[in-house]
C-alpha positions, 0 to 999 in steps of 0.5 A: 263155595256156598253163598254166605250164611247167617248161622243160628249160633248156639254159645255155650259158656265152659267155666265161669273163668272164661271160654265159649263153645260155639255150635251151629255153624259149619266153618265150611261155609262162608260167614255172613257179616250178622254171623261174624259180628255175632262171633266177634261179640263172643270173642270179646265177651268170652275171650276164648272160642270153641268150635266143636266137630269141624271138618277143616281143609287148609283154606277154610281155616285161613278163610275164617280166620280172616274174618277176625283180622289179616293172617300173618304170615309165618315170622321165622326161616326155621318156621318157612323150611318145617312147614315146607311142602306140608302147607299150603299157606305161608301162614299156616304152622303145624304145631306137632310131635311128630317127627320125620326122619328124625326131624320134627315136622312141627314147631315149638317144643314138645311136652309141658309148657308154661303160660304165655302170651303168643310172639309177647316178645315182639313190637306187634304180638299177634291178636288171635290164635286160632288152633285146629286139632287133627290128631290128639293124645288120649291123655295130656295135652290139654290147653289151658287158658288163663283170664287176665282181665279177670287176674287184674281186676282181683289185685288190690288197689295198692298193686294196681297203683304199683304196675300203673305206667310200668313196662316189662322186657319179654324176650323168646330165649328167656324161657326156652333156654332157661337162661336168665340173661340178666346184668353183663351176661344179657345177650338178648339175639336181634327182634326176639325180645320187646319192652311191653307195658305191664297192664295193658288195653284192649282195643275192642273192648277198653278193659284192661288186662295183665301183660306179663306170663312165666314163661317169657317175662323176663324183668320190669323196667326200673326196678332192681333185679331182687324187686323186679323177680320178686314182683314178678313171682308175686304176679305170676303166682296170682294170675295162675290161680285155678279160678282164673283159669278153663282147661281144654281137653282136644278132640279131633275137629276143635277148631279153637280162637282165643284173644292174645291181648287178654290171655295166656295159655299153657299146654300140658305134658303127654306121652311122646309115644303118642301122636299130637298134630295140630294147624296153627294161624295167627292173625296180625295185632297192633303194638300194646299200650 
């Protein structure tokens, strides 16, 4: 490997909601400690990196991911025995549409899919994601991203005095089953679910951000069912407004990193007759508050 380098970075801002694309640097090589305090500057400022036109093996991905903190591993036996003899790295996820036989060589479903914050659902979700393209549909699939600092600060007074001290129950079959689970029906399986706090903040930078999403939020705690789904349509409705949100269309070689604790993304549809692939690594968070 080469000796570190400190990169002259170029940061270009892709849409006054957020997100930064980041030239001149090849991730190839070794990170000096001026160049990852610089791209960690980014990353707060921008909440979402772009690193356009890399060339990644497996290792540099885990290489500069832990730069930004420690990888963790993957979380699910359904994740180890997909990824089995495709990776090289435990915590290395391919999030595709292929399939093998019949089986999807990938994890998580295909197609559409609403905002959300990754592994919310958890006592510890992860800090960052980042997510390297191999191959991409001509059409669809794009990224979205939603800023929800940006998304509280815009509420009004009386709504942020309302969500003060309030929590909410995340839980991962709640928008992948479609089911409610709701009252004496709520079968909740065993660490897929966790109570977070509806603001939460950002360790790094103090800023305080929404912590709620469409696809995983389930209820807030305290309130009775009507006025807890009818907040929740009021929330999800304000966050997912377009000046809150930066789409991404992939290009082979997009390397991206985006900040879970002041985040949401989505994906949306494309054709199951085209190929998608994509390299997945998540590094470890701490508890929200």
């Amino acid at each position: 490997m080469d000796s570190p380098v400190t990169a002259a970075l170029e940061v270009r801002s892709l849409s006054p909601a957020l997100g930064a694309a980041i030239h001149g640097i090849d991730l190839r090589r070794d990170l000096s400690p001026a160049t990852v305090q610089s791209l960690l500057a980014a990353w707060h400022a921008h909440l979402v990196l772009v690193f356009p036109g890399q060339e990644l093996a497996e290792e540099d991905q885990i290489r500069v991911a832990e730069h930004f903190g420690e990888v963790q591993g993957r979380s699910r036996p359904e994740s180890t025995r997909r990824e089995a003899g495709r990776t090289k790295h435990p915590g290395v996820m391919l999030v595709s549409n292929i399939r093998e036989n019949g089986e999807p060589i990938g994890s998580l479903p295909d197609g559409e899919m609403q905002f959300h914050s990754d592994m919310c659902y958890t006592e510890n979700p992860v800090k960052g994601t980042f997510l390297y393209a191999i191959e991409v549909p001509a059409e669809g699939g794009d990224t979205l991203f939603l800023n929800m600092y940006s998304a509280y600060d815009a509420l009004p007074e009386d709504m942020k005095a309302r969500l003060a001290g309030r929590k909410a129950l995340n839980s991962y079959s709640h928008g992948y089953s479609g089911a409610t689970f709701r009252g004496d029906n709520k079968r909740l399986p065993e660490d897929r679910h966790f109570t977070h706090p509806v603001v939460r903040t950002h360790p790094a930078t103090g800023r305080k951000a929404l912590y709620v999403n469409r696809l995983m939020t389930m209820e807030i705690e305290g309130l009775a069912e009507a006025e807890s789904t009818a907040l929740l349509n009021q929330l999800f409705d304000h966050i997912e407004q377009p000046q809150f949100i930066y789409a991404h269309k992939w290009r082979p070689g997009d390397l991206l990193l985006w900040d879970n604790r002041c985040t949401l993304h989505a994906r949306t549809d494309f054709s199951d007759r085209e190929r998608r692939l994509l390299r997945r690594v998540v590094i470890k968070g701490d508890r929200p508050y």
